[in-house]
C-alpha positions as CSV (number, residue, x, y, z in Angstrom):
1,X,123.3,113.3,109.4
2,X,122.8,111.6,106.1
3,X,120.3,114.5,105.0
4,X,121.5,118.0,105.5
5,X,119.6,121.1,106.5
6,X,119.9,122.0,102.8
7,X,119.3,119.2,101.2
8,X,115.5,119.3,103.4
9,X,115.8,123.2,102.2
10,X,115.6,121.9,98.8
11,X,113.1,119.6,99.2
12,X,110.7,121.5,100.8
13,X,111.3,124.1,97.5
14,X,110.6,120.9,95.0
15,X,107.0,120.3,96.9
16,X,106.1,124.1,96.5
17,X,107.0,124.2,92.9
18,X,105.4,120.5,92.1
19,X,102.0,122.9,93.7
20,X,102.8,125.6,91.7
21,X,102.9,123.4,88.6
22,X,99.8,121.8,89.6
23,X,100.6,118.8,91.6
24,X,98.1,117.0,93.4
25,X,98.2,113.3,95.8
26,X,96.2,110.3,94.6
27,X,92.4,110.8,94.0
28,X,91.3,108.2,97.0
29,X,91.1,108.5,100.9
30,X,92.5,106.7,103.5
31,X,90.6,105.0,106.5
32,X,91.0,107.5,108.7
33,X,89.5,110.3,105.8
34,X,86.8,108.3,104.9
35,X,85.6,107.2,108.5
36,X,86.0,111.2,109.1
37,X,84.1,112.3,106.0
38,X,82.2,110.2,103.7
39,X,80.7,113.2,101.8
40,X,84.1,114.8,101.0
41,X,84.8,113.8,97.5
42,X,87.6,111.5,96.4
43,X,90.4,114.2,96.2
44,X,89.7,116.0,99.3
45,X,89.9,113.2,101.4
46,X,93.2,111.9,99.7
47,X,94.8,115.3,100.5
48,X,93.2,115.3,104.3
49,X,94.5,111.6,104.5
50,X,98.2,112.7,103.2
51,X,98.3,115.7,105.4
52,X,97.2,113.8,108.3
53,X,99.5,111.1,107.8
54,X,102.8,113.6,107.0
55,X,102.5,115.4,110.3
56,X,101.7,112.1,112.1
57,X,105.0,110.9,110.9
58,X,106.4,113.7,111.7
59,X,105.6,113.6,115.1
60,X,105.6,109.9,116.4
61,X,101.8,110.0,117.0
62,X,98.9,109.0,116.2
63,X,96.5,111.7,115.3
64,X,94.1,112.5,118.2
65,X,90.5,112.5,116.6
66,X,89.0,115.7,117.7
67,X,92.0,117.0,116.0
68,X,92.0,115.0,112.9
69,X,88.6,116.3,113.0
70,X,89.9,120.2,113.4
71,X,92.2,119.6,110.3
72,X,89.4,118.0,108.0
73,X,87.0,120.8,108.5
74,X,89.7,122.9,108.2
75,X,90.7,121.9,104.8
76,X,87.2,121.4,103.8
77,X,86.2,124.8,104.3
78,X,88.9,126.1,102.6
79,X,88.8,123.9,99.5
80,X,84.4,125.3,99.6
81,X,85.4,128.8,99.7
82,X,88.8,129.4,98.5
83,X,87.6,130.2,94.7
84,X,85.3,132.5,96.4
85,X,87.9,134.4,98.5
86,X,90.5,133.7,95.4
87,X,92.8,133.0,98.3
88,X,94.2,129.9,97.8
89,X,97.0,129.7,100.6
90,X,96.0,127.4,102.7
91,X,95.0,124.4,100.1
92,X,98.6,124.8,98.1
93,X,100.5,125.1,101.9
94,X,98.6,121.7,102.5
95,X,99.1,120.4,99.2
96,X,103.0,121.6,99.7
97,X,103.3,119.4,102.3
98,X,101.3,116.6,100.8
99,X,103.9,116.5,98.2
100,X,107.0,116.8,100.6
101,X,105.3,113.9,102.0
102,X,105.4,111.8,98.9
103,X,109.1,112.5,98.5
104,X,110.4,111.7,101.9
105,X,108.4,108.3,102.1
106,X,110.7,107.6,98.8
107,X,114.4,108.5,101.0
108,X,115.8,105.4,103.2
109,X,115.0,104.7,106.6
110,X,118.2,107.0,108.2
111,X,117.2,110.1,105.9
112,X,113.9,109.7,107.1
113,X,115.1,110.1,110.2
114,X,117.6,112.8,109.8
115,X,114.4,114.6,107.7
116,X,111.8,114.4,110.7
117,X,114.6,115.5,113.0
118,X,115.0,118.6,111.0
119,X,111.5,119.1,110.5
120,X,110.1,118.6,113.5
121,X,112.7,121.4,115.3
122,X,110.4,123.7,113.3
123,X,106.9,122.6,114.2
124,X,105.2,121.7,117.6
125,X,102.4,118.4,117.9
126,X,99.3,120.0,116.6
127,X,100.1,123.2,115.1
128,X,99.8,122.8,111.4
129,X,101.1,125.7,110.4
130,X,99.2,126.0,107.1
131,X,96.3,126.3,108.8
132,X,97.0,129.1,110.2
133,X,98.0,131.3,107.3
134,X,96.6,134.6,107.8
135,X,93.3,135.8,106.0
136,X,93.9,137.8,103.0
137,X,93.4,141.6,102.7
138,X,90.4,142.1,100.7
139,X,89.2,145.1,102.6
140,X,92.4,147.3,101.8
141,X,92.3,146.4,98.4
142,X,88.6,147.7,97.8
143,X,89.7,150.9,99.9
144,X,92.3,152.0,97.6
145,X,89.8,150.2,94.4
146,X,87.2,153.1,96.0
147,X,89.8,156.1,96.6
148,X,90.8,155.7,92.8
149,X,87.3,155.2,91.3
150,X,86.2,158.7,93.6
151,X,89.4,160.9,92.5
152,X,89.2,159.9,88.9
153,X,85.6,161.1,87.9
């Protein structure tokens, strides 16, 4: 294999801390986006668009449209609530793999290859794992916020 298990390791680290640093795709949407969601702004379809199109790669398919559909409300829910929540785990997952995206469609043909092959051992067709990241715990936080405001009258 022309790209090793590390080497996509290390990738996949670069996209997180490009996120972390504050990162973000091209501010325009692709065909697909804007046929999807013409109100979404600029942005938010260019990150739908790149998500889409990363896991499409990654999986040899063509993105089936109720599920393209699944993924944009998805994201756009997210991206209306997630100051709200102050939970922002799902938009930088998704953005993490936007910019994994960008790198990979820079490699040559045979580490593309050797990339989705490694990749896609990890991920099934239509689970998108960032997605799925589990919602925060606001509630326990309060609990013990509560138990320290009672006990320290």
């Amino acid at each position: 294999m022309s790209a090793a298990a590390e080497e996509v390791q290390a990738m996949v680290a670069r996209a997180v801390e490009k996120v972390g640093q504050g990162w973000m795709p091209p501010h325009e949407g692709g065909e697909l986006s804007t046929r999807l969601s013409d109100d979404m702004p600029p942005l938010t379809t260019g990150i739908v668009d790149m998500y889409l199109t990363a896991y499409a790669w990654l999986w040899e398919r063509e993105t089936p449209p109720e599920e393209a559909r699944r993924v944009t409300d998805a994201v756009t829910g997210d991206a209306m609530t997630a100051w709200t929540r102050m939970d922002f785990r799902i938009r930088n997952g998704v953005l993490a793999v936007c910019a994994l995206w960008e790198e990979i469609r820079e490699r040559l043909p045979e580490d593309q290859a050797d990339i989705r092959e490694l990749l896609g051992a990890r991920s099934a067709p239509g689970v998108y794992p960032e997605l799925e990241t589990p919602p925060a715990q606001p509630e326990a936080a309060g609990v013990e916020l509560k138990k320290e405001l009672i006990t320290t009258d």
